[in-house]
C-alpha positions as CSV (number, residue, x, y, z in Angstrom):
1,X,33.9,-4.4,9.6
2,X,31.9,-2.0,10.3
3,X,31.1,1.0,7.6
4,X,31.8,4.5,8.6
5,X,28.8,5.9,7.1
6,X,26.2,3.6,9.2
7,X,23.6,4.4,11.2
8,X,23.0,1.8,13.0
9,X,26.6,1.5,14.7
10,X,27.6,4.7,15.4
11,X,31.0,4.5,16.6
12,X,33.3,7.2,16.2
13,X,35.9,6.9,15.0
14,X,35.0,3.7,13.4
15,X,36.7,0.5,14.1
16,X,39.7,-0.3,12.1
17,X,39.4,-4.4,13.7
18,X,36.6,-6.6,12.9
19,X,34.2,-6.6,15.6
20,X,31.2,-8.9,16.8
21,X,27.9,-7.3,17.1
22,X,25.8,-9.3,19.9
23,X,22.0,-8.9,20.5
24,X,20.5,-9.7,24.0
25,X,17.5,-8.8,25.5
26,X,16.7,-8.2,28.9
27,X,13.2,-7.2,30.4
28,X,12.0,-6.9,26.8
29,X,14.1,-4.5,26.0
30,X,17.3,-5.1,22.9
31,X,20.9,-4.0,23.4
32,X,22.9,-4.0,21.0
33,X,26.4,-4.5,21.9
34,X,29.8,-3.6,19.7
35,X,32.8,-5.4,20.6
36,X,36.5,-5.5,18.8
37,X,36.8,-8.9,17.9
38,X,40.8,-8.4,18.1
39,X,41.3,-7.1,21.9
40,X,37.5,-7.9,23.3
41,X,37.4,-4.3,24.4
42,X,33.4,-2.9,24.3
43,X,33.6,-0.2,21.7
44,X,29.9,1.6,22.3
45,X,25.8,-0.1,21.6
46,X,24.5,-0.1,18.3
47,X,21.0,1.0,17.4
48,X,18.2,-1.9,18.2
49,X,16.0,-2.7,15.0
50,X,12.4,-1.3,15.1
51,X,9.8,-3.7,16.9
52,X,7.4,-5.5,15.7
53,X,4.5,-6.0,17.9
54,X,1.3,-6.5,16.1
């Protein structure tokens, strides 16, 4: 469930289902996907954690 006062899934208006948050990467790069676990509809992208590079 996701809270409506976060910041890192900004999805308005927020999700009354449970939803799945999935992480890929591609070319180095994180997406962060949001997806209603209920109806499997793609709801928006979340915001990728900072990196870590050193």
């Amino acid at each position: 469930i996701i809270s409506p006062e976060s910041d890192v899934f900004p999805i308005k208006p927020t999700p009354q289902n449970p939803c799945w948050i999935v992480r890929s990467i591609d070319n180095n790069k994180i997406t962060v996907t949001i997806i209603d676990a209920i109806n499997g509809k793609v709801l928006g992208y979340g915001v990728p954690p900072p990196r870590n590079d050193k």
